[in-house]
C-alpha positions in Angstrom: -10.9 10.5 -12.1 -10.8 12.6 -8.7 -7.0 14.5 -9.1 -7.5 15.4 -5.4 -8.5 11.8 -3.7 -5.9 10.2 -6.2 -2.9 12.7 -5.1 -4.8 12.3 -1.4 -3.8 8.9 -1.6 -0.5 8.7 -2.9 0.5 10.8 -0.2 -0.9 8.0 2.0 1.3 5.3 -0.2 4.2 7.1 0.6 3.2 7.7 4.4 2.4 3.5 4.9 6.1 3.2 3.2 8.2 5.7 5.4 6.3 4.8 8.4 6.6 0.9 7.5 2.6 0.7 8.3 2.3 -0.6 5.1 3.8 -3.8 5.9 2.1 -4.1 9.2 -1.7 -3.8 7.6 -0.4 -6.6 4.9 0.9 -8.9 7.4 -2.2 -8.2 10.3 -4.6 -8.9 7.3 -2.8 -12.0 6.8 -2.0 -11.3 3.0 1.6 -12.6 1.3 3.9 -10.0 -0.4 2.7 -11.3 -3.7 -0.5 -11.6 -3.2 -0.5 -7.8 -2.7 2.0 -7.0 -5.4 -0.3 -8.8 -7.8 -3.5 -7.3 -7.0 -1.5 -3.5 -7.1 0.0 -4.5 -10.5 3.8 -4.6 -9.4 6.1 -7.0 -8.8 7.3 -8.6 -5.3 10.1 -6.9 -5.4 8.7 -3.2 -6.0 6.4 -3.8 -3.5 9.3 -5.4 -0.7 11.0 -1.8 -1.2 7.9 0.4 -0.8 7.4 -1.5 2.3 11.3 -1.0 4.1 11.4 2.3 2.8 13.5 2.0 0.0 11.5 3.3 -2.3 9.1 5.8 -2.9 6.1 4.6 -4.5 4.6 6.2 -7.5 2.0 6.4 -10.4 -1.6 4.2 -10.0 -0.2 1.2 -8.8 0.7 3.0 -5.3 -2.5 5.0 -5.3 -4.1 1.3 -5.8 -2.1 0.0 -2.9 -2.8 2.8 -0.4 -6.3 2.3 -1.1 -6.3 -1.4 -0.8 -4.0 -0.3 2.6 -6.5 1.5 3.8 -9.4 -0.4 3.4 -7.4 -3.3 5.1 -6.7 -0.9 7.9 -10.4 -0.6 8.5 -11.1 -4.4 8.2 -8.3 -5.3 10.7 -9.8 -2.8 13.7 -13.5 -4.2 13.1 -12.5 -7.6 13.5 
């Protein structure tokens, strides 16, 4: 396990969730809330509150979501 990419990455999870980016790379890659939740490990709902900014999100499953984030985000602009 890299401690630096991992903690690199959950400061991007919590970066897509303030900003709201999160929710814009989901919906431009044209994936459903639950899709993503289920492929993260979380439920809808977690996942519905990391993306208004209600919560913060924590642990693997964010450092899984930013990474999945941010390989959508480079998907969407080589389209």
């Amino acid at each position: 396990m890299d401690v630096v990419n991992d903690l690199l990455m959950l400061t991007s999870a919590r970066t897509f969730a303030a900003t709201g980016d999160g929710l814009r790379r989901r919906q431009a890659a044209g994936l459903s809330l639950r899709e993503v939740a289920a492929a993260v490990g979380i439920s809808p709902t977690t996942l519905w509150r990391w993306e208004k900014g209600q919560r913060t999100p924590r642990g693997r499953a964010a450092i899984a979501w930013a990474c999945l984030l941010d390989e959508l985000g480079r998907k969407v602009r080589t389209r």
